[in-house]
PyMOL Python script that loads the backbone (N, CA, C, O; Angstrom):
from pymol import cmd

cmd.read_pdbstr("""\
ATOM      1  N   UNK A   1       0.819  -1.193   0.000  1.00  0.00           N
ATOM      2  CA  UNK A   1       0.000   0.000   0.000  1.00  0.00           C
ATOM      3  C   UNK A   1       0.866   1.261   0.000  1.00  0.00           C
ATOM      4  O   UNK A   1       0.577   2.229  -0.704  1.00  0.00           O
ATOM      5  N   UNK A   2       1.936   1.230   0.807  1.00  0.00           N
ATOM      6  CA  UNK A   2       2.563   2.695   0.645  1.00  0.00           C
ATOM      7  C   UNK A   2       3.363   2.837  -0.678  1.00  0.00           C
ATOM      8  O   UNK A   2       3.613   3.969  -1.094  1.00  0.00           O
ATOM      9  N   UNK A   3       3.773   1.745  -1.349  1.00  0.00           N
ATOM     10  CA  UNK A   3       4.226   2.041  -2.579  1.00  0.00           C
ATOM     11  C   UNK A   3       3.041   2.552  -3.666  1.00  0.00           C
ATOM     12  O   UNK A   3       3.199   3.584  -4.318  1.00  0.00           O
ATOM     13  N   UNK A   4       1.902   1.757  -3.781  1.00  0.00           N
ATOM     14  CA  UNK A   4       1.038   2.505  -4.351  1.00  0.00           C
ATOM     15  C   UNK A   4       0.595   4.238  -3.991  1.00  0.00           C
ATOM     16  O   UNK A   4       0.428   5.162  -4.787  1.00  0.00           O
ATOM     17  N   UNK A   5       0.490   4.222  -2.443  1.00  0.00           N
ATOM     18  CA  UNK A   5       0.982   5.709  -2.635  1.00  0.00           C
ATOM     19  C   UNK A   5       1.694   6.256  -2.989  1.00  0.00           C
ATOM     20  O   UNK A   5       1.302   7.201  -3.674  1.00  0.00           O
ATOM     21  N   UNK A   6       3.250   6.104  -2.813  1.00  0.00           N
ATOM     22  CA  UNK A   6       4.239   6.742  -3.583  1.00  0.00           C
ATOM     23  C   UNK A   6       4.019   7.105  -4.692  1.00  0.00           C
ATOM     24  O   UNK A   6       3.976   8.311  -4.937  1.00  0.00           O
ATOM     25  N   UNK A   7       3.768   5.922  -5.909  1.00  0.00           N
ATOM     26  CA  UNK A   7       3.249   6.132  -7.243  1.00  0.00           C
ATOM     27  C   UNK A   7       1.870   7.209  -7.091  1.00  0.00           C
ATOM     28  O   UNK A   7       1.630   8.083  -7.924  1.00  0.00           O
ATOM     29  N   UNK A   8       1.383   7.062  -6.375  1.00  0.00           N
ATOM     30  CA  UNK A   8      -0.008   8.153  -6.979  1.00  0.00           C
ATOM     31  C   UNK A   8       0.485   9.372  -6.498  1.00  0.00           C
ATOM     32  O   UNK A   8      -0.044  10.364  -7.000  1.00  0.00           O
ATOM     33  N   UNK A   9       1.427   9.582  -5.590  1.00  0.00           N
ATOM     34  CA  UNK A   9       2.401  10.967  -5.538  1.00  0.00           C
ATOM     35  C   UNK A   9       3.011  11.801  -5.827  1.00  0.00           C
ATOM     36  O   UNK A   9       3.125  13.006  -5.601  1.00  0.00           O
ATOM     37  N   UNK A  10       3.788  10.424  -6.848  1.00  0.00           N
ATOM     38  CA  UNK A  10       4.800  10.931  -8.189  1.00  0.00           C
ATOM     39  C   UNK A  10       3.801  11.084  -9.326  1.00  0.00           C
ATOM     40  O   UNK A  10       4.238  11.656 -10.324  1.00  0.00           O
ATOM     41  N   UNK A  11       2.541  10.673  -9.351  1.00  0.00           N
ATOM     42  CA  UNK A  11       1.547  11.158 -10.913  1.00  0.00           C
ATOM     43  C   UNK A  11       0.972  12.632 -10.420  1.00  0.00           C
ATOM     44  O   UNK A  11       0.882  13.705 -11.016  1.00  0.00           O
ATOM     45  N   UNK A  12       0.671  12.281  -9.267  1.00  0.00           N
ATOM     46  CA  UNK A  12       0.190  13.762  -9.072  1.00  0.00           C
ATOM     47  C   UNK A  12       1.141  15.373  -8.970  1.00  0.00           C
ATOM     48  O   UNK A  12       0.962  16.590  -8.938  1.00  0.00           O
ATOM     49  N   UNK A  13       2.233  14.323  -8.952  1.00  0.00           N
ATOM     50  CA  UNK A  13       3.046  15.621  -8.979  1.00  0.00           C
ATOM     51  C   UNK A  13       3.629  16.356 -10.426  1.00  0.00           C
ATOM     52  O   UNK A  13       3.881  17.537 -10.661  1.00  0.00           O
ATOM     53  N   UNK A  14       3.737  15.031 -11.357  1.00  0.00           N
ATOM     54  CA  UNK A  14       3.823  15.138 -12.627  1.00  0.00           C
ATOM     55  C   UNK A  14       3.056  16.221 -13.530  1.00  0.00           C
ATOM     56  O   UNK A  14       3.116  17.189 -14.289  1.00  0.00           O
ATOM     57  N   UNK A  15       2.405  15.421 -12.941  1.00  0.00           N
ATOM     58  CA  UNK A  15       0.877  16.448 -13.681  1.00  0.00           C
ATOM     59  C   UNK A  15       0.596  17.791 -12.966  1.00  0.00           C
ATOM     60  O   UNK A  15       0.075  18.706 -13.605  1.00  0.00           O
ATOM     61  N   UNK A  16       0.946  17.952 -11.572  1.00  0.00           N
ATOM     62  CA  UNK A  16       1.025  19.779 -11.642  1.00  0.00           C
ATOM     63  C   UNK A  16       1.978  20.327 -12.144  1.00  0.00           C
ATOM     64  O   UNK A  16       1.963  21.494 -12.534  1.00  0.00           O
ATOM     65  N   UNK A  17       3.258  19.312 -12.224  1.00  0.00           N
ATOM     66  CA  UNK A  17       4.613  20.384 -12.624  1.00  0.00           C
ATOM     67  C   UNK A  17       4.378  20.391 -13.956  1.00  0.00           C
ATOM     68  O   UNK A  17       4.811  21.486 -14.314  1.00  0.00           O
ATOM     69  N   UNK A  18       3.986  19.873 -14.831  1.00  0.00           N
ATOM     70  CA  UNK A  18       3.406  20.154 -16.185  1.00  0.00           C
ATOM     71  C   UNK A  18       3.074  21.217 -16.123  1.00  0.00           C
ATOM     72  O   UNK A  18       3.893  22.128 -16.254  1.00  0.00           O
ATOM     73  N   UNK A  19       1.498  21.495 -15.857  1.00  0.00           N
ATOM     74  CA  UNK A  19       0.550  22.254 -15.228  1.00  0.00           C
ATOM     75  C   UNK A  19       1.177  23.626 -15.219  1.00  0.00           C
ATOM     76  O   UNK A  19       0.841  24.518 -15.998  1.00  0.00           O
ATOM     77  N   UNK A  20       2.501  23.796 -13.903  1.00  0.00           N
ATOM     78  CA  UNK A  20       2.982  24.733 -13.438  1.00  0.00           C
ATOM     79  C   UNK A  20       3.921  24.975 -13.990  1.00  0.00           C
ATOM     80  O   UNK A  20       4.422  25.974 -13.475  1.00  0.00           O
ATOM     81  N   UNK A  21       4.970  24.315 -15.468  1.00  0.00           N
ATOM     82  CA  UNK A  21       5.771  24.708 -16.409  1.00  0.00           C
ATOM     83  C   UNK A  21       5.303  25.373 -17.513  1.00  0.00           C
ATOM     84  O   UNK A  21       5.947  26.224 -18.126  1.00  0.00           O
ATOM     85  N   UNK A  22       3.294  24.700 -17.990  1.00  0.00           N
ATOM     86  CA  UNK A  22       2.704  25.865 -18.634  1.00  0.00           C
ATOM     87  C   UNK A  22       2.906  26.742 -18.526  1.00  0.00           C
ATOM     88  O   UNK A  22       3.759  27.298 -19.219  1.00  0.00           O
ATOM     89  N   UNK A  23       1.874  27.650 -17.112  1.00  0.00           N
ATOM     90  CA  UNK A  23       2.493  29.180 -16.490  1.00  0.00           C
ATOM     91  C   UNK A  23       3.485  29.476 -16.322  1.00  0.00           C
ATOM     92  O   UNK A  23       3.683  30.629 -16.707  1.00  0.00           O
ATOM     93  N   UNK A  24       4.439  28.932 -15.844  1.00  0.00           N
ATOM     94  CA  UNK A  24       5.622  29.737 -16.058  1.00  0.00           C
ATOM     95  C   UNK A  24       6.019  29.868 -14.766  1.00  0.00           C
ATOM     96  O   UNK A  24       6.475  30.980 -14.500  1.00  0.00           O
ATOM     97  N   UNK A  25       5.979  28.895 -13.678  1.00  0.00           N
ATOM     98  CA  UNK A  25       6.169  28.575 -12.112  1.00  0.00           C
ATOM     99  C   UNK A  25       6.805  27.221 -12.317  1.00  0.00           C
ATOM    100  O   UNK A  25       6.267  26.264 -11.762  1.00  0.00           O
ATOM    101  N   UNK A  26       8.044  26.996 -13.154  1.00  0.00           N
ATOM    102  CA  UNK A  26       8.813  25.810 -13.136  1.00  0.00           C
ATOM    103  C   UNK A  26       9.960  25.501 -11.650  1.00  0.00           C
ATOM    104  O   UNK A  26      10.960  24.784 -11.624  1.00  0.00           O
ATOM    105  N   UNK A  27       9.248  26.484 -10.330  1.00  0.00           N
ATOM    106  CA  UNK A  27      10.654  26.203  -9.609  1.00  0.00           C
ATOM    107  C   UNK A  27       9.900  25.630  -8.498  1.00  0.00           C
ATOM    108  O   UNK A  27      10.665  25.370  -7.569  1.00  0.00           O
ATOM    109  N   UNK A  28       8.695  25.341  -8.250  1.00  0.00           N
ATOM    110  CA  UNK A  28       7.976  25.060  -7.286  1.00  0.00           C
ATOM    111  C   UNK A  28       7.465  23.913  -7.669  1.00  0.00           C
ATOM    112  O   UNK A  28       6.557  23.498  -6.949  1.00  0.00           O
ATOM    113  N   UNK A  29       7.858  23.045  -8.888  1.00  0.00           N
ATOM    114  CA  UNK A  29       7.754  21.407  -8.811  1.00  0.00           C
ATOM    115  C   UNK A  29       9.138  20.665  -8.071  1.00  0.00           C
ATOM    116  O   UNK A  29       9.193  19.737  -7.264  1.00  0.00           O
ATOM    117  N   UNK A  30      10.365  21.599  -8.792  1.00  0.00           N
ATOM    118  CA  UNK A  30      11.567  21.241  -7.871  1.00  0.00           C
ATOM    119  C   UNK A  30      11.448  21.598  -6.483  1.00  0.00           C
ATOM    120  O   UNK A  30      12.293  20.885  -5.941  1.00  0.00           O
ATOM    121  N   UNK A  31      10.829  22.363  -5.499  1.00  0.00           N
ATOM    122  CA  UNK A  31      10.761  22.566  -4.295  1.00  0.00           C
ATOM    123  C   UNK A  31      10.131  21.271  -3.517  1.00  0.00           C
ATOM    124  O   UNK A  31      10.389  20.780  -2.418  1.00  0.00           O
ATOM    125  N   UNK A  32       8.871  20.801  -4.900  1.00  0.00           N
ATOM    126  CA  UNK A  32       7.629  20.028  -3.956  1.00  0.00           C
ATOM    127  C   UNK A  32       8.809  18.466  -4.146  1.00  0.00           C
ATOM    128  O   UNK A  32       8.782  17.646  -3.228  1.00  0.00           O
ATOM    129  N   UNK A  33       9.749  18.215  -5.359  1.00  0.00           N
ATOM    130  CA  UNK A  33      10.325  17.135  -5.829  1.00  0.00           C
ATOM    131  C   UNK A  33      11.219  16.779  -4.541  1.00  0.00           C
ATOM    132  O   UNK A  33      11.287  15.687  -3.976  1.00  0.00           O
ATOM    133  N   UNK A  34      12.012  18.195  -4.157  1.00  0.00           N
ATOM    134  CA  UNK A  34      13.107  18.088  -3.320  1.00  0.00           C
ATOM    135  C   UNK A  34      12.641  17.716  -1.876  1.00  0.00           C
ATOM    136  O   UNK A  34      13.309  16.903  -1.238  1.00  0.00           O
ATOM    137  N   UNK A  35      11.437  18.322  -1.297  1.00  0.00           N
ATOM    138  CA  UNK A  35      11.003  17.585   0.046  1.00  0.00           C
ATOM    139  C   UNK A  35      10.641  16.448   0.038  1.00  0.00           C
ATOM    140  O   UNK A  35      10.661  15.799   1.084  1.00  0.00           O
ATOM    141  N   UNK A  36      10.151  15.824  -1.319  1.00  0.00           N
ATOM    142  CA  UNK A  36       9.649  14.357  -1.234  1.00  0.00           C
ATOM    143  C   UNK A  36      11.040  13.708  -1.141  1.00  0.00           C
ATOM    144  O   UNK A  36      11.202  13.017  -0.135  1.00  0.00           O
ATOM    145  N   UNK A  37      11.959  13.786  -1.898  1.00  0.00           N
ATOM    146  CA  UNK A  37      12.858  13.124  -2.142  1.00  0.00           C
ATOM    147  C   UNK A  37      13.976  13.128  -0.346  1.00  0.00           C
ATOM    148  O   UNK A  37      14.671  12.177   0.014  1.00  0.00           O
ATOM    149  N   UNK A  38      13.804  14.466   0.440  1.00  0.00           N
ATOM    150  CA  UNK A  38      14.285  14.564   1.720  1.00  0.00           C
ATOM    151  C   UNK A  38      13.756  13.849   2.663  1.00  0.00           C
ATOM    152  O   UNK A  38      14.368  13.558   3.690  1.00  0.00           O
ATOM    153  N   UNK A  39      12.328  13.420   2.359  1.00  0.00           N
ATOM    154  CA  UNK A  39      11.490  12.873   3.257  1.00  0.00           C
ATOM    155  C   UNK A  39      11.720  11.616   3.507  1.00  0.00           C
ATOM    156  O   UNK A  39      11.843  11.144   4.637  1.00  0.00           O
ATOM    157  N   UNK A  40      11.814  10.792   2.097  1.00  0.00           N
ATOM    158  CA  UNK A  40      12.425   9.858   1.509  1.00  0.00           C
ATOM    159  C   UNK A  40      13.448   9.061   2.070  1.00  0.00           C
ATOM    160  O   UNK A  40      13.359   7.883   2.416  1.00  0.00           O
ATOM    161  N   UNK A  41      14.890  10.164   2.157  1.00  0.00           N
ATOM    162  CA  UNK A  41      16.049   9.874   2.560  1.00  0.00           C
ATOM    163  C   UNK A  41      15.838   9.840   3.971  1.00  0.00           C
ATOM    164  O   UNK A  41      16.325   8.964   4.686  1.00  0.00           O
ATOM    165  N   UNK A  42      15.036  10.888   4.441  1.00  0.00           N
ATOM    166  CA  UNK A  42      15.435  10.722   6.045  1.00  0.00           C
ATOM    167  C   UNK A  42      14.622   9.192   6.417  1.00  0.00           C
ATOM    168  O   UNK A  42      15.244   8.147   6.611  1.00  0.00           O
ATOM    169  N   UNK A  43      13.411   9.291   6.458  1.00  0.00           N
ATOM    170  CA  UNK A  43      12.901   8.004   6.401  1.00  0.00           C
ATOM    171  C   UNK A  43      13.569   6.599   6.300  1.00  0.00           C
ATOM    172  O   UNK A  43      13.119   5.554   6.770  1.00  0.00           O
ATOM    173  N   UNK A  44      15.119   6.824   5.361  1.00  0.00           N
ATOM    174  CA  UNK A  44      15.919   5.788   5.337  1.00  0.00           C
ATOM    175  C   UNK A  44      16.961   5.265   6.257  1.00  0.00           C
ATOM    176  O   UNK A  44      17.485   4.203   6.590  1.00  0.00           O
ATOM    177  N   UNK A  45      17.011   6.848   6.561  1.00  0.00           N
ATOM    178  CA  UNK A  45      18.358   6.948   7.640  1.00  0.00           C
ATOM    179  C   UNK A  45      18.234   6.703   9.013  1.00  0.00           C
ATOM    180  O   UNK A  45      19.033   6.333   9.873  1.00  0.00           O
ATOM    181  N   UNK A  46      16.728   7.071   9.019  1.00  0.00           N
ATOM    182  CA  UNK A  46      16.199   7.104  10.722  1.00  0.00           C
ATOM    183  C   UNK A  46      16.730   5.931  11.329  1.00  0.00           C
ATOM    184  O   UNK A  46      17.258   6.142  12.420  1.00  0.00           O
ATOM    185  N   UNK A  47      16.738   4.504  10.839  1.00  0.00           N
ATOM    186  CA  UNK A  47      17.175   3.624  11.537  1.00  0.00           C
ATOM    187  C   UNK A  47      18.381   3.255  11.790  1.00  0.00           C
ATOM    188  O   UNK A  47      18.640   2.572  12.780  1.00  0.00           O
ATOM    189  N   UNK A  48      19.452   3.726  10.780  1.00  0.00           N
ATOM    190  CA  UNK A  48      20.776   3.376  10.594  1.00  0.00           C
ATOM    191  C   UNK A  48      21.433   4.205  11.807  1.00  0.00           C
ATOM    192  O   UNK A  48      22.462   3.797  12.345  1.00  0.00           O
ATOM    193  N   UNK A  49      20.628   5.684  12.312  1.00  0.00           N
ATOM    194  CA  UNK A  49      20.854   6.091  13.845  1.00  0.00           C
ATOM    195  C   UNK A  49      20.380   5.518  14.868  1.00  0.00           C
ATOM    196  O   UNK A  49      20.755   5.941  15.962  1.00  0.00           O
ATOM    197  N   UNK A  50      19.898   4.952  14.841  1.00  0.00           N
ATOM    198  CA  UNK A  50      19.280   3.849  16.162  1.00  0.00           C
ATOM    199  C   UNK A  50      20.369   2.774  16.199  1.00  0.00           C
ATOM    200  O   UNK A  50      20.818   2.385  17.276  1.00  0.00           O
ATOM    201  N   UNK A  51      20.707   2.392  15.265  1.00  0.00           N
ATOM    202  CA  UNK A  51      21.621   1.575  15.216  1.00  0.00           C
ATOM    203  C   UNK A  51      22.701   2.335  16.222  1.00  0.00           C
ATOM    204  O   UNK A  51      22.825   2.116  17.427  1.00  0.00           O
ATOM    205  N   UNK A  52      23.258   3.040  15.629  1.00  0.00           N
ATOM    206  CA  UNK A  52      24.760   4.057  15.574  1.00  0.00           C
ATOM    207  C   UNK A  52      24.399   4.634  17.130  1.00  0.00           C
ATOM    208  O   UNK A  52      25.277   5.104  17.854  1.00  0.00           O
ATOM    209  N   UNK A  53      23.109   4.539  17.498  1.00  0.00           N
ATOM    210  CA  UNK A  53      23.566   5.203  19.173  1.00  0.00           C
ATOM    211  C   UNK A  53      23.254   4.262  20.176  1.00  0.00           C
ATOM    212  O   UNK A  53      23.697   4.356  21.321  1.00  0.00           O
ATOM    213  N   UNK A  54      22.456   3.291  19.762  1.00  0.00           N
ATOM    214  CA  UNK A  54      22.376   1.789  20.365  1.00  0.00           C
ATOM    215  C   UNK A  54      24.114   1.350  20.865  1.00  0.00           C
ATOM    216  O   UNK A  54      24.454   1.113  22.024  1.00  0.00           O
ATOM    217  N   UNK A  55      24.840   1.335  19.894  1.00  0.00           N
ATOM    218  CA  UNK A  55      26.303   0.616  19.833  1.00  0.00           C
ATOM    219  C   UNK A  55      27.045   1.347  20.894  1.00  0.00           C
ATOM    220  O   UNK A  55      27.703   0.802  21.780  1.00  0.00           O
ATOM    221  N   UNK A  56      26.851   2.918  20.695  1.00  0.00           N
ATOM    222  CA  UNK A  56      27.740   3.438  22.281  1.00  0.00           C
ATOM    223  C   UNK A  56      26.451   3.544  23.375  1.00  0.00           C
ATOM    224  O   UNK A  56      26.403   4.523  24.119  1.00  0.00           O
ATOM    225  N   UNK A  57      25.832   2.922  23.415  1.00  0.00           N
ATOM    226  CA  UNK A  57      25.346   3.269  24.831  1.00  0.00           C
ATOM    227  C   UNK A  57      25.474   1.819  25.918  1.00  0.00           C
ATOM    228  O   UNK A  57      24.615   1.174  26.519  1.00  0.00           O
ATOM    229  N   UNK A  58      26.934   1.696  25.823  1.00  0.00           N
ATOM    230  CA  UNK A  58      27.433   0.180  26.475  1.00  0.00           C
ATOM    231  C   UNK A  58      27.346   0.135  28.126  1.00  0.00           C
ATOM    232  O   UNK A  58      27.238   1.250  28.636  1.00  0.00           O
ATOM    233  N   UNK A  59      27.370  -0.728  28.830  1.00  0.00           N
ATOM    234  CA  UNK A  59      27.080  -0.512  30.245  1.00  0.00           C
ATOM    235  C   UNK A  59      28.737   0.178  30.849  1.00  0.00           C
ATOM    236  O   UNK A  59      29.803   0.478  30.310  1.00  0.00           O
ATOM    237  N   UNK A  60      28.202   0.195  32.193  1.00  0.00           N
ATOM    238  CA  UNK A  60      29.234   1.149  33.071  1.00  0.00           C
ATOM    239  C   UNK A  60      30.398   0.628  32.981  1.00  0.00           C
ATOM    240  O   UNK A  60      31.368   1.274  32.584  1.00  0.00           O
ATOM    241  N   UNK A  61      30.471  -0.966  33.441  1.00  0.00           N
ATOM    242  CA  UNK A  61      31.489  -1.636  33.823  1.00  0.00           C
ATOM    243  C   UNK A  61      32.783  -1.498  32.705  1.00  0.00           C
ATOM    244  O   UNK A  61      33.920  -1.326  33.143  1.00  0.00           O
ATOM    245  N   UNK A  62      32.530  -1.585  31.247  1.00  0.00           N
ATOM    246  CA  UNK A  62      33.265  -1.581  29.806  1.00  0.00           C
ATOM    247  C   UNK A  62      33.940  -0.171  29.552  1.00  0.00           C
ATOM    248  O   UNK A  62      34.885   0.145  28.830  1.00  0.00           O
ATOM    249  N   UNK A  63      32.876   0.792  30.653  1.00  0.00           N
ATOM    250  CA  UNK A  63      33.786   2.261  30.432  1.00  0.00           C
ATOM    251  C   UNK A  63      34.500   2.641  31.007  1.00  0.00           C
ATOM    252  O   UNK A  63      34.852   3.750  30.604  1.00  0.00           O
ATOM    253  N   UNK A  64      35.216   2.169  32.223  1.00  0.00           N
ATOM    254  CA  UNK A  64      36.272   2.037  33.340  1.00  0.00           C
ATOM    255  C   UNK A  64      37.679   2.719  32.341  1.00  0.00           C
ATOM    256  O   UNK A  64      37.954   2.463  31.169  1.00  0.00           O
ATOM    257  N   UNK A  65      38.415   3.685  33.349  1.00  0.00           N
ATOM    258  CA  UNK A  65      39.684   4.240  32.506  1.00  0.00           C
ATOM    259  C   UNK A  65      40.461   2.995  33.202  1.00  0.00           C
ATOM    260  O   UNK A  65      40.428   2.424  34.292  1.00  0.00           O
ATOM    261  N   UNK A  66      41.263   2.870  31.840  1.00  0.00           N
ATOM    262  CA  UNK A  66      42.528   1.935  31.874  1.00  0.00           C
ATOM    263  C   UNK A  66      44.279   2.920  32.552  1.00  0.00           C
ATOM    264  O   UNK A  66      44.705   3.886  31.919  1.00  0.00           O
ATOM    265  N   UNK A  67      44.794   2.552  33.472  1.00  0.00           N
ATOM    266  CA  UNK A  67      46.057   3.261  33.742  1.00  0.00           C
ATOM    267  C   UNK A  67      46.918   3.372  32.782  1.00  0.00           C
ATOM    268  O   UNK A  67      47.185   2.340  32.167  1.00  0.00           O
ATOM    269  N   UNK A  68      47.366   4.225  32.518  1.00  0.00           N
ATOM    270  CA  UNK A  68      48.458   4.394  31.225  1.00  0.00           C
ATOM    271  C   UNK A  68      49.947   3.510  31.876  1.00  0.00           C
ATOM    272  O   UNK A  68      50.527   3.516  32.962  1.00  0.00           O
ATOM    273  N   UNK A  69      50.133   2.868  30.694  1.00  0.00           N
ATOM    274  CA  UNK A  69      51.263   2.436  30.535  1.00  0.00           C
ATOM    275  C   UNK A  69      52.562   2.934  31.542  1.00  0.00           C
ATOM    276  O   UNK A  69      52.717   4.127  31.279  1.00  0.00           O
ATOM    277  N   UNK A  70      53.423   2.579  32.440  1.00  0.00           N
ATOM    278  CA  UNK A  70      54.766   2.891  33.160  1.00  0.00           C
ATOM    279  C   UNK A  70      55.870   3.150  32.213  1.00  0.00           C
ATOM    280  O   UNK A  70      56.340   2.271  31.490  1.00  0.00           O
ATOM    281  N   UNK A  71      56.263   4.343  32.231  1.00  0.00           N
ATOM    282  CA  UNK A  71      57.764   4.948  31.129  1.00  0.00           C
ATOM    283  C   UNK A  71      58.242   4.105  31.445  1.00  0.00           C
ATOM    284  O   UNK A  71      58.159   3.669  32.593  1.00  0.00           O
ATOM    285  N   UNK A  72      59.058   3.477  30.312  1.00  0.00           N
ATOM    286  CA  UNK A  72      60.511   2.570  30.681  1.00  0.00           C
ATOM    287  C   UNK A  72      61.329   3.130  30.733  1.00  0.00           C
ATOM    288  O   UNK A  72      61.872   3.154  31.838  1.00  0.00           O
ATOM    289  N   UNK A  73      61.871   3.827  29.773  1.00  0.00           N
ATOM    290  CA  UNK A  73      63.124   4.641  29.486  1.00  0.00           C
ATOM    291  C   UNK A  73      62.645   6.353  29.254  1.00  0.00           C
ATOM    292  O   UNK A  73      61.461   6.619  29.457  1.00  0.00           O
ATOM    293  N   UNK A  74      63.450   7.304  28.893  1.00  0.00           N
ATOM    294  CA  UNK A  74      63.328   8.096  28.478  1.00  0.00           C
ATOM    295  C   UNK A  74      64.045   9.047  27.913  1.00  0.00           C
ATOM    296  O   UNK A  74      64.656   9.770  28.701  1.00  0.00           O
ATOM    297  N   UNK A  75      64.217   9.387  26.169  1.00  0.00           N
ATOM    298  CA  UNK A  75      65.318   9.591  25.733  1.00  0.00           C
ATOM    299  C   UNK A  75      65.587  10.990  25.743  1.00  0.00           C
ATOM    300  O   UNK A  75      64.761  11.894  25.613  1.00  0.00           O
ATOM    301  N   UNK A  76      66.745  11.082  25.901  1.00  0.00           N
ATOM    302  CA  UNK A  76      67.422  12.622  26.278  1.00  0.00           C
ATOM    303  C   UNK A  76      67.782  12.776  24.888  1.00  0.00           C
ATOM    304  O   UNK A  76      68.094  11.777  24.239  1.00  0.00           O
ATOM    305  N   UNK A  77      67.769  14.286  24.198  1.00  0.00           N
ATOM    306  CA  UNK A  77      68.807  14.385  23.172  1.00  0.00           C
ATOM    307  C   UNK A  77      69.317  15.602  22.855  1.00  0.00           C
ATOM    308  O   UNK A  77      70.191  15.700  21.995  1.00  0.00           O
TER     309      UNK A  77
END
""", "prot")
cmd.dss("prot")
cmd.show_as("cartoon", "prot")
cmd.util.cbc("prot")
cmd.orient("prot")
């Protein structure tokens, strides 16, 4: 079903930017093209951040600071 919407989205949009390239308002099919197409993308991405903040939100114990390493030597020059 939502792909059939999509398609009746993209006809309806077809057919005003026609419409609105008659008159002589050819920049407001690219405005209506560019939010669909943003809507689109974000819609895609939304999850790939759930992912990406899922992965650092690790428990307490794993975030403990480690002591730095003891100098062995140290070179003079």
């Amino acid at each position: 079903m939502k792909r059939v919407r999509q398609i009746a989205w993209i006809v309806v949009c077809v057919i005003a930017a026609s419409w609105l390239y008659q008159v002589q308002l050819g920049a407001i099919p690219f405005l209506s093209f560019s939010v669909f197409l943003f809507y689109l993308a974000y819609r895609e991405m939304k999850p790939r951040a759930k992912k990406r903040r899922s992965r650092f939100d690790e428990p307490e114990e794993f975030l403990t600071e480690e002591e730095p390493p003891e100098k062995k030597a140290e070179i003079i020059t």
